[in-house]
PASEBA-1860 file (N, C-alpha, C; in nm, 3 decimals):
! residues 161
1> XXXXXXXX> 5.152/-11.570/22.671/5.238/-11.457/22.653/5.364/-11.494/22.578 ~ 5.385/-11.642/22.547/5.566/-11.689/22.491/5.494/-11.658/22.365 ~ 5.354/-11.647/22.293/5.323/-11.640/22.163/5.411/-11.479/22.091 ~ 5.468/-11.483/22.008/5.515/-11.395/21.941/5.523/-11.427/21.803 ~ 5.423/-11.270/21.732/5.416/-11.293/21.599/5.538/-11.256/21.508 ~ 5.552/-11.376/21.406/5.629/-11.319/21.285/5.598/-11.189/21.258 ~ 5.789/-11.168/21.230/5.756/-11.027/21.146/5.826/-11.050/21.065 ~ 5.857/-11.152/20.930/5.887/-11.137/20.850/5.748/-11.174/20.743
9> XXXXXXXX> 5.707/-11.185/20.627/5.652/-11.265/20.550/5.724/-11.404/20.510 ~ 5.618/-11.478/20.470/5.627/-11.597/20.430/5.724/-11.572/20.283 ~ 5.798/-11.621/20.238/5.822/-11.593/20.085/5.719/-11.640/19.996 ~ 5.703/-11.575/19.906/5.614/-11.682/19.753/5.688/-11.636/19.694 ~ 5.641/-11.831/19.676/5.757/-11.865/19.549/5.758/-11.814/19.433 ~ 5.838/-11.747/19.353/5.829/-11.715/19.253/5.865/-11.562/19.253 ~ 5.868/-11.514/19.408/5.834/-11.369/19.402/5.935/-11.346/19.464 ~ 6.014/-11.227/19.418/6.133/-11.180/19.523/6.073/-11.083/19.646
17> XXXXXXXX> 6.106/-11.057/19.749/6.079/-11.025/19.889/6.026/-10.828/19.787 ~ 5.929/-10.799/19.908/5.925/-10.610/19.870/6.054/-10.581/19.942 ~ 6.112/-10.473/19.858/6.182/-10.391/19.944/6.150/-10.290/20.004 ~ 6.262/-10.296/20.093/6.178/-10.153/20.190/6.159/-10.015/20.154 ~ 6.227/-10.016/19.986/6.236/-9.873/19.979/6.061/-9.867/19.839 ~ 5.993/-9.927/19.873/5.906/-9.950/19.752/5.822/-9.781/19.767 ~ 5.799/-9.789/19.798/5.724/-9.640/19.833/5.846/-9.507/19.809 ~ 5.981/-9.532/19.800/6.042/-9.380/19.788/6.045/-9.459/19.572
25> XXXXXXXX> 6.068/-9.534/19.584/6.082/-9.592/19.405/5.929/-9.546/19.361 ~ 5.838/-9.597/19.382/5.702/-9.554/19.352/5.698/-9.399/19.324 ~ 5.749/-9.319/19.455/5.688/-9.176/19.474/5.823/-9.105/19.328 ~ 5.940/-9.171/19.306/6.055/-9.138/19.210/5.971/-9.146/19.026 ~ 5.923/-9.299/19.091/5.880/-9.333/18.905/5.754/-9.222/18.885 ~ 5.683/-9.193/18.979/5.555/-9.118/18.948/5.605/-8.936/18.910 ~ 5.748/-8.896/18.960/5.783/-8.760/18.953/5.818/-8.755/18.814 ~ 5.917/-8.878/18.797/5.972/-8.870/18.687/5.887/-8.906/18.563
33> XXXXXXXX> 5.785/-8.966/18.575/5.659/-9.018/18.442/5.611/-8.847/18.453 ~ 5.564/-8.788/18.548/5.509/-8.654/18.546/5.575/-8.544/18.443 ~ 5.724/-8.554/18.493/5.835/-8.468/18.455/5.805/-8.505/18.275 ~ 5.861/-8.671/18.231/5.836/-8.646/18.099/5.728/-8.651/18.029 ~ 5.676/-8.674/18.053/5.501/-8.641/18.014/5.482/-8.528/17.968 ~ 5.592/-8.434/18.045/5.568/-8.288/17.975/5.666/-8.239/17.849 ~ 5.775/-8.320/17.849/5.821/-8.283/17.746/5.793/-8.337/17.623 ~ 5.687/-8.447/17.618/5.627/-8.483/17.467/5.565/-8.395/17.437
41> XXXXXXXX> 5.593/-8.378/17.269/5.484/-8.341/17.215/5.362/-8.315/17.212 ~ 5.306/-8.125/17.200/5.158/-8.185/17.225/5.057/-8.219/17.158 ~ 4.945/-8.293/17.138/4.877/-8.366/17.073/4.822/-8.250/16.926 ~ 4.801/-8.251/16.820/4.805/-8.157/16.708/4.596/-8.201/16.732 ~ 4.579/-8.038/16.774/4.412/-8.022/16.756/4.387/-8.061/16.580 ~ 4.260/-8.104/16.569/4.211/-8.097/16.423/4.166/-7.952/16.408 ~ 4.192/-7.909/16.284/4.083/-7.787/16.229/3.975/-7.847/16.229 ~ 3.891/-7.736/16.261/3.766/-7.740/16.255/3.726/-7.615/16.167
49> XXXXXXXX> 3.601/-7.653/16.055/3.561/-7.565/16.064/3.469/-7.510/16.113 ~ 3.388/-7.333/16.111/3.337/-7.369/16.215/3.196/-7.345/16.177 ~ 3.105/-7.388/16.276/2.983/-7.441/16.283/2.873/-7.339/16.232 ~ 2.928/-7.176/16.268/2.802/-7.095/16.270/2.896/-6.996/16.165 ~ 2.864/-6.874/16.132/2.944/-6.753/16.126/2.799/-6.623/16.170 ~ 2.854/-6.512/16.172/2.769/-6.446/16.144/2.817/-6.327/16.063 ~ 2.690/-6.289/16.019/2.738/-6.160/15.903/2.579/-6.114/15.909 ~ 2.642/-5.974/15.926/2.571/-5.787/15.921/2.520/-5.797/15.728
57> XXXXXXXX> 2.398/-5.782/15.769/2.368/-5.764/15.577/2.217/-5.655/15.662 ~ 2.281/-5.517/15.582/2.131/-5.410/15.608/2.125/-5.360/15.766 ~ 2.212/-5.367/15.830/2.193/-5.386/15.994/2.189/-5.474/16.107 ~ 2.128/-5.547/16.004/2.062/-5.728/16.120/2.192/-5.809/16.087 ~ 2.183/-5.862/16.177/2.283/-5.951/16.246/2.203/-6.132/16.180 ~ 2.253/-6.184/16.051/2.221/-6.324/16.017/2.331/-6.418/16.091 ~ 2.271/-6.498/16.147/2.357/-6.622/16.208/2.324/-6.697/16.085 ~ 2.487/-6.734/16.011/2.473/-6.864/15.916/2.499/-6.984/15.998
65> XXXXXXXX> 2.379/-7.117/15.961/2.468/-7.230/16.021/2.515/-7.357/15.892 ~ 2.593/-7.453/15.930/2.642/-7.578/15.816/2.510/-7.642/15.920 ~ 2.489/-7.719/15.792/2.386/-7.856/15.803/2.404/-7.910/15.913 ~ 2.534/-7.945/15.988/2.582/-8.023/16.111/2.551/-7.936/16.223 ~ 2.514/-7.820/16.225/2.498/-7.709/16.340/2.347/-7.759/16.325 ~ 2.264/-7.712/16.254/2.110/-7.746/16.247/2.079/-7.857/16.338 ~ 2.118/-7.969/16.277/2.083/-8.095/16.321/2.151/-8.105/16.450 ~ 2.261/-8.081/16.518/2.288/-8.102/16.638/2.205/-7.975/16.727
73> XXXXXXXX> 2.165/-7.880/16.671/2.079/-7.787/16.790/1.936/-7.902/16.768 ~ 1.887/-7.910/16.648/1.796/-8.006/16.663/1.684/-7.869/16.584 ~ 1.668/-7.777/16.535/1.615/-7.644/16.457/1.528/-7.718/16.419 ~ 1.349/-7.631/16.507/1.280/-7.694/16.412/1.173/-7.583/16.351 ~ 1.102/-7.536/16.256/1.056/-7.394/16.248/0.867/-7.440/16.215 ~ 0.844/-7.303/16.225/0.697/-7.319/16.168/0.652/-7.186/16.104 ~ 0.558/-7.156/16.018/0.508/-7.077/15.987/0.404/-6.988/16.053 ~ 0.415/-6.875/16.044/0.347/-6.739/16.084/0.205/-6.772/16.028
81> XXXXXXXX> 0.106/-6.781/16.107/-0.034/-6.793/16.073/-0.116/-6.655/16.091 ~ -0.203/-6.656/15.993/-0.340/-6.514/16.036/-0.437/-6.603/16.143 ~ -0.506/-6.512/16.243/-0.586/-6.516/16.310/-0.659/-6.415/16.360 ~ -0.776/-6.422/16.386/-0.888/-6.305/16.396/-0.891/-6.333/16.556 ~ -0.830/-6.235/16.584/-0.848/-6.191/16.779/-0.871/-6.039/16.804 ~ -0.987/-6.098/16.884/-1.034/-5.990/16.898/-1.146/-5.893/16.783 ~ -1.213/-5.978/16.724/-1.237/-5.909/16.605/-1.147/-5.860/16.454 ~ -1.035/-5.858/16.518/-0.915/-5.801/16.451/-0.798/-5.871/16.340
89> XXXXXXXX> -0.780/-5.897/16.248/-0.682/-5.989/16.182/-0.562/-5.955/16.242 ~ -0.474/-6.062/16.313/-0.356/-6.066/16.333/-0.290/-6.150/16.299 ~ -0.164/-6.150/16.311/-0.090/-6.264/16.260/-0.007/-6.356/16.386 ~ 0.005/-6.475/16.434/0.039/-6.538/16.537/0.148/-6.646/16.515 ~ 0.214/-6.650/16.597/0.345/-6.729/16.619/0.331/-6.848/16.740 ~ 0.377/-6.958/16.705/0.413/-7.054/16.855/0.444/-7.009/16.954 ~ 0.420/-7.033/17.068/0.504/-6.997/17.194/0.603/-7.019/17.168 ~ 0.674/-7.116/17.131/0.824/-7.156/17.152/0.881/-7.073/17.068
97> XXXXXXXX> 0.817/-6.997/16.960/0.917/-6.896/16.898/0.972/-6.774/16.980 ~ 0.892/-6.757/17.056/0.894/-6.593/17.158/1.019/-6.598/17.226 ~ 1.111/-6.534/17.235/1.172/-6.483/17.290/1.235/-6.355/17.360 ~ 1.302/-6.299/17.414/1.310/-6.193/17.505/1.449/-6.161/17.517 ~ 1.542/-6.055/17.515/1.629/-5.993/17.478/1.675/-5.971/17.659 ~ 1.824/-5.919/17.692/1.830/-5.893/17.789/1.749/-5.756/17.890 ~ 1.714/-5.742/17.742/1.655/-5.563/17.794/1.473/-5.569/17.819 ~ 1.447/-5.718/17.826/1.262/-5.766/17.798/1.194/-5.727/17.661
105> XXXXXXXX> 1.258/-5.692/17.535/1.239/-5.712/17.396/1.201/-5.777/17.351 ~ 1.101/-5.847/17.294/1.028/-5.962/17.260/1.061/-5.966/17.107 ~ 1.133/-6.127/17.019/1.136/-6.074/16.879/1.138/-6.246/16.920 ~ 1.160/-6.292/16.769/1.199/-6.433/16.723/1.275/-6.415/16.566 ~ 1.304/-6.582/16.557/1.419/-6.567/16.488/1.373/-6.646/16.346 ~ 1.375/-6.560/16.275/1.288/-6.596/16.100/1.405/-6.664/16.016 ~ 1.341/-6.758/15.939/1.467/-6.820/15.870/1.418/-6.791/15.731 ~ 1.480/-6.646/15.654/1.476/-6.623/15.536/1.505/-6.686/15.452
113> XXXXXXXX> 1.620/-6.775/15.434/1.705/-6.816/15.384/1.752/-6.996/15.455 ~ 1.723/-7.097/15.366/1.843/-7.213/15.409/1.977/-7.216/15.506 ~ 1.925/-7.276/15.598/2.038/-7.213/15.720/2.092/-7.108/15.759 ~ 1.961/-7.002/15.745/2.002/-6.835/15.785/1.899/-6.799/15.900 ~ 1.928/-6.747/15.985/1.834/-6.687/16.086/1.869/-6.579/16.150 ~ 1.783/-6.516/16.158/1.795/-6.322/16.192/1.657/-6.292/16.261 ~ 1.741/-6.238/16.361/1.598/-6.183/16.444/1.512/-6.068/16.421 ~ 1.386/-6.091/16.463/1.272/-6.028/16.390/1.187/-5.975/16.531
121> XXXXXXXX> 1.163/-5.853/16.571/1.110/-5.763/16.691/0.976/-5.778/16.652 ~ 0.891/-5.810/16.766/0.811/-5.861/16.810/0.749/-5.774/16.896 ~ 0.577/-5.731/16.863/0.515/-5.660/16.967/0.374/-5.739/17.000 ~ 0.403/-5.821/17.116/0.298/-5.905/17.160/0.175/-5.854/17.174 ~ 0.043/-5.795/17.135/-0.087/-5.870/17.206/-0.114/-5.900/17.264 ~ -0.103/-6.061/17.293/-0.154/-6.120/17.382/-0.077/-6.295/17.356 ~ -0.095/-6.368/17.470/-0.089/-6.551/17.460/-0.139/-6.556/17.495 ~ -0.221/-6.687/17.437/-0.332/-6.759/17.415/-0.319/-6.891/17.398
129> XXXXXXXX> -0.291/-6.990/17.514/-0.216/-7.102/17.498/-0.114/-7.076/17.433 ~ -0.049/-7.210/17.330/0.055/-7.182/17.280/0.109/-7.088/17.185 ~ 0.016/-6.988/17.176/0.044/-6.874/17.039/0.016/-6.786/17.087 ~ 0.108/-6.677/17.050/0.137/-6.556/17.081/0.078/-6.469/16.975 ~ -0.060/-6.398/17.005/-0.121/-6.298/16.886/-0.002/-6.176/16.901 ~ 0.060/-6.098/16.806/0.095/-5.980/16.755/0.036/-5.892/16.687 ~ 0.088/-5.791/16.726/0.034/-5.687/16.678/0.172/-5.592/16.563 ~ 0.254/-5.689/16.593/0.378/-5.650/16.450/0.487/-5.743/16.489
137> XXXXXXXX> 0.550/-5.820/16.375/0.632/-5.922/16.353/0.626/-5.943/16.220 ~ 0.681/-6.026/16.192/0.712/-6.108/16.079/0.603/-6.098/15.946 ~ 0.524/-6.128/15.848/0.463/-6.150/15.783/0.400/-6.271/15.739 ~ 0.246/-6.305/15.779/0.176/-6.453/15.782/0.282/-6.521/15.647 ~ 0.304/-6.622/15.668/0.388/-6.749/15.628/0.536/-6.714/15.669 ~ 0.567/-6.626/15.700/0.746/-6.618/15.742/0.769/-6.765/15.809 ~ 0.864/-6.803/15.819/0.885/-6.899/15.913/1.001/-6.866/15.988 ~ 0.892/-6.888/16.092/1.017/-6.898/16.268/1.063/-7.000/16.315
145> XXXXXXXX> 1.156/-6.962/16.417/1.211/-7.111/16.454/1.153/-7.106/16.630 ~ 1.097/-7.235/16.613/1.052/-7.291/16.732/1.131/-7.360/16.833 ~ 1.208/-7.450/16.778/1.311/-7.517/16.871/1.451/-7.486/16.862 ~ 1.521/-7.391/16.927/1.665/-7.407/16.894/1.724/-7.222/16.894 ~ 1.593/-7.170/16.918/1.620/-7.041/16.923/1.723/-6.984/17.075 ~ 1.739/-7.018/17.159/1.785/-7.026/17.222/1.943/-7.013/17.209 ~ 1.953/-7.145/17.126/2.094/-7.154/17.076/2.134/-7.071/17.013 ~ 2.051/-7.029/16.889/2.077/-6.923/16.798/2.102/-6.788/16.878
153> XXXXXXXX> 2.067/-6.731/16.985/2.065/-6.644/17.055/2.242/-6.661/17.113 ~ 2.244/-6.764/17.198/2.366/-6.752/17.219/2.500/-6.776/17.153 ~ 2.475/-6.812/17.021/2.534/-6.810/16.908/2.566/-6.654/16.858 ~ 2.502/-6.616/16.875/2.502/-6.452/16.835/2.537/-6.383/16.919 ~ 2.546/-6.401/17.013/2.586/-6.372/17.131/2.763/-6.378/17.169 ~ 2.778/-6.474/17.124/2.939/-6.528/17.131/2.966/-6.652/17.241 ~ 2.863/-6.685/17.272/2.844/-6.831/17.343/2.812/-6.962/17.337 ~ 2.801/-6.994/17.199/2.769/-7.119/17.154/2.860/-7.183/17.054
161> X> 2.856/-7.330/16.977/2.922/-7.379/16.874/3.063/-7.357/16.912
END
C-alpha cells in the first residue's frame, strides 16, 4: 500500500514538458485555420465546354455530342436489318436498341448524322431473342444505337454530361 504512482512524466530529452492547456490551443488553432480558410480565395472552376447540346430541327429533339461524350458513354450502333417473320418482310433492331419512354412508348435512337442522335418511335411485333421484329421504325440500314442509349435519353432529358 506505501506503493504510489508517479504523476508526473519522465522528461525526454529534447522535448519540452505538454502543457496543460494543449487541448484549449488545439481546439483555438483548428477555429481559427477554419475561420481563414474561408476568407481565401475561391478556387477559379475551368470552362468547360459542354459535352452534348441539343437542338429542335423539324420537331425532333437531336442530341449533338463532341467526340469526348461518345467515347466516354462508350456509343456503340448497328444497323436496321430486313427479316421475314412471320411470312412477312419486316425490318428488326437489337434488343439493346429498344427502349421505352416514361409513358411505355417504345422508339430508339438513330444516328443520322456523325455524333447526332434523335429518337425514332417504334411499334414492336414481337422479340425474338435479341431482336426486336417491327412493324414501323426506322428504315432497313438506319443505324441505331445499341449501347449508350440510355445516356442519350437522359441527356435529353436534362440529366446527364
Amino acid at each position: 500500500m506505501g506503493d504510489s504512482f508517479p504523476t508526473r512524466r519522465a522528461a525526454v530529452p529534447g522535448c519540452a514538458p505538454p502543457a496543460r492547456s494543449t487541448g484549449v490551443r488545439l481546439a483555438l488553432l483548428l477555429i481559427v485555420g477554419a475561420l481563414t480558410s474561408a476568407c481565401a480565395a475561391p478556387p477559379t472552376a475551368a470552362v468547360r465546354d459542354p459535352l452534348a447540346k441539343l437542338e429542335k430541327v423539324d420537331g425532333a429533339v437531336h442530341v449533338v455530342l463532341v467526340p469526348k461524350a461518345v467515347e466516354r458513354i462508350g456509343i456503340k450502333t448497328a444497323a436496321v436489318e430486313t427479316v421475314v417473320a412471320g411470312g412477312v418482310q419486316r425490318t428488326a433492331i437489337p434488343y439493346g436498341a429498344l427502349v421505352y419512354d416514361t409513358k411505355g412508348d417504345a422508339f430508339a435512337y438513330t444516328n443520322p448524322a456523325p455524333l447526332t442522335f434523335v429518337r425514332h418511335s417504334l411499334r414492336v411485333a414481337s422479340i425474338q431473342g435479341d431482336r426486336v421484329i417491327l412493324t414501323d421504325g426506322p428504315a432497313a440500314g438506319a443505324s441505331v444505337v445499341t449501347v449508350g442509349a440510355s445516356q442519350l435519353l437522359g441527356i435529353e432529358l436534362g440529366v446527364g454530361l
